[in-house]
N, C-alpha and C positions, 0 to 999 in steps of 0.2 A: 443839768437842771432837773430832769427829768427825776434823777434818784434824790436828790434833795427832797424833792417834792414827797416819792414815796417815801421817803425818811421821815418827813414829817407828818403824815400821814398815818405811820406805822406809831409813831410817839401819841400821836392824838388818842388813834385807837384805845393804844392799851392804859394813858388816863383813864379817858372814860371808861373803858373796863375794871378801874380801879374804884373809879366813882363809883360804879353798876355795880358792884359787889359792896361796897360799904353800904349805898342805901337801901340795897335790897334785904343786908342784913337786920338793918334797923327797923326797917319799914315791917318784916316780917314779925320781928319783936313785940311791936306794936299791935300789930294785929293781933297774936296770938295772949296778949292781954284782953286784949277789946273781946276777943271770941270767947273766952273763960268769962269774963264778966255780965256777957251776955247771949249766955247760951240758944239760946232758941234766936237766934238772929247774924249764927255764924255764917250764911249763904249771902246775905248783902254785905256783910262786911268787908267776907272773901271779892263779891263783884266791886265795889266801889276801890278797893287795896289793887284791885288788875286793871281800873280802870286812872288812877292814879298811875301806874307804872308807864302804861301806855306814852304818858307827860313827862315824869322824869327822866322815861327810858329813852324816849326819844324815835319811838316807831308806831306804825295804822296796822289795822287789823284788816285783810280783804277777804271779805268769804264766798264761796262759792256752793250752792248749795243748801239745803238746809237741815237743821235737825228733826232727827226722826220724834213723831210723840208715843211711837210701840220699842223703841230700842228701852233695852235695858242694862247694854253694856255698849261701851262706848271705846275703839281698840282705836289707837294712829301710832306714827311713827314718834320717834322721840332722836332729839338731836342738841334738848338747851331748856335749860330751865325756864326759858319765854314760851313753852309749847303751854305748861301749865298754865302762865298770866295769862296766856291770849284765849286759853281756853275757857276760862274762868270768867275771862271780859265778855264773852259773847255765849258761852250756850246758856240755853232758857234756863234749865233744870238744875238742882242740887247737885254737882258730880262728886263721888265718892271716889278719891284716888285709891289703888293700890299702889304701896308705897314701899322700900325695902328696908327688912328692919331696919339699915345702916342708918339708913336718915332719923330712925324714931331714937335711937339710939347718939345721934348729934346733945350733947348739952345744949340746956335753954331751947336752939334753934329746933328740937323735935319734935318739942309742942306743936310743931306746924301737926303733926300727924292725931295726935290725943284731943288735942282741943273741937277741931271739927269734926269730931269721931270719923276719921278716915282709915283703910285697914292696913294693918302693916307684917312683912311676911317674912318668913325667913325659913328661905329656900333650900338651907340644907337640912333642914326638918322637914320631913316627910307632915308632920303634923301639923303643918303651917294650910294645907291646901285645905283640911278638914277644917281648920277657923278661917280660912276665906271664903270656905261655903256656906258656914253659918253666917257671918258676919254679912257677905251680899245678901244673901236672903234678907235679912232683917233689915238691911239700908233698903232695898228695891221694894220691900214693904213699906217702909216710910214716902216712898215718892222719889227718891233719890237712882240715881243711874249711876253704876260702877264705870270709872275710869281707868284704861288700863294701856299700857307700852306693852304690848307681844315681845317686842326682840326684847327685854329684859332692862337695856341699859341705854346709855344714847352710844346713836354712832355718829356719822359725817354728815349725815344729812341729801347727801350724794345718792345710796341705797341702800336699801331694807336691811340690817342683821338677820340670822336666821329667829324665824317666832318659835317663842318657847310653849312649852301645850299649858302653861295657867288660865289663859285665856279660853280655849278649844276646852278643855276640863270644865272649867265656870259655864259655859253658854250651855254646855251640853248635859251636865246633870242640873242645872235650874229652868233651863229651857228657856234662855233669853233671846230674844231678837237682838242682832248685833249691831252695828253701825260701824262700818270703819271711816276714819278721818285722814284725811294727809294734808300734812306742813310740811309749807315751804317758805325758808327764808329765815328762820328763827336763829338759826346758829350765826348769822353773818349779824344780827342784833346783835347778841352777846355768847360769845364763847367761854365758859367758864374754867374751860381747859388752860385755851391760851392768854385768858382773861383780857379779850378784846372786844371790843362793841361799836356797833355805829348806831346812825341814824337808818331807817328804811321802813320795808312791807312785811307782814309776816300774810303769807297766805292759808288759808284753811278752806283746806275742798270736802267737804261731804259725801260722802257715794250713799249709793243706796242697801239699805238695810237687809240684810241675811235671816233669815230662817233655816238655823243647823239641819233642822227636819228632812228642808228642802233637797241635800243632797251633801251626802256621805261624806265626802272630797271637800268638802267646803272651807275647812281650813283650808291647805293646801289652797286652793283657789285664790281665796282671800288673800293670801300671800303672795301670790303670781300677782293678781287685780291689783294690791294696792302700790307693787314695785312699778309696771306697768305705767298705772296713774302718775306716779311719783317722776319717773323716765319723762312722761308729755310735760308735766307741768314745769321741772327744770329746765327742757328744752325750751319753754314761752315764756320760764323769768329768765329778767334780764342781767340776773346778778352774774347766774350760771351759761348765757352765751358764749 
């Protein structure tokens, strides 16, 4: 009885996973109409599209913590394309994604990155770091805060990939106060890998703000701090029990 159960359990999943990728393709679609058509109002459009998903998707946002108003780069872990909606549903400010060309580079679906001038890089160019200097600048001029993954890519959600120095580079030749974030839960939402999704919590804890000035080590640190963090908060969800 028992494996029937998870049998059917496992089938539900990866419907809804199927659902969760059709309507999120659609849904992104739209949006990225709606933000070409009306430029100066791509930041609500973005919130109300994450807060929409929230519904269809079928999961709550819990936060812990709050956003900084002196950050100007914004670093957490990544594990599922829900890191982005959940982040987009709740922090105050404009986030400006760093994005990897591969995505700008998606037909139709790239626009996600052009349309809200978000920057997008490509990491086996050396010349890519020089336009993501200029290009933050210029966002963090407008009022906007750089969003960015350190370890590069998603991983398990379990712990940290190693951080890549894009992020350590940007804070430290623009001089930004950083923020680091940690999520938890997003990937058991929707895994795009194994294209499965439930119902649930996505957690988002805040720490507190860094100033690189402050001390030398401070990547390094932040790395240690956010795996740390990451370690307590899976041991007190209850997914990961």
């Amino acid at each position: 009885m028992e494996k029937l159960d998870g049998l059917k359990m496992k089938i539900l999943s990866k419907i809804r996973g199927l659902y969760t990728i059709i309507e999120f393709v659609v849904t992104v679609l739209i949006v990225i109409v709606l933000m070409y058509i009306f430029p100066k109002s791509t930041h609500p459009i973005r919130r109300v599209w994450a807060l929409l998903q929230t519904y269809l998707m079928g999961f709550n946002i819990k936060q812990t913590g709050t956003a900084s108003s002196e950050a100007k780069l914004l670093v957490m872990n990544h594990q599922s394309l829900i890191d982005i909606v959940a982040l987009e549903r709740i922090y105050p400010k404009n986030l400006c994604w760093i994005a990897k060309k591969e995505i700008k580079d998606i037909p139709l679906f790239g626009h996600i990155v052009n349309a809200p001038k978000m920057i997008d890089i490509d990491r086996k160019d050396k010349r890519s770091i020089i336009k993501m200097l200029k290009l933050s600048k210029e966002r963090t001029e407008e009022g906007r805060v750089i969003a960015m993954f350190p370890e590069g890519t998603r991983g398990s959600g379990e712990t940290l990939l190693p951080f890549q120095s894009g992020a350590k580079i940007l804070a430290e030749k623009l001089d930004f106060i950083v923020q680091p974030a940690i999520i938890v839960g997003a990937r058991y939402i929707f895994d795009s890998k194994n294209l499965d999704a439930h119902s649930g919590d996505v957690h988002i804890i805040y720490l507190d703000p860094i100033n690189p000035k402050d001390d030398e080590n401070w990547y390094k640190n932040l790395e240690k701090n956010m795996q740390e963090r990451l370690e307590i908060e899976l041991a007190n969800h209850p997914r990961y029990r």
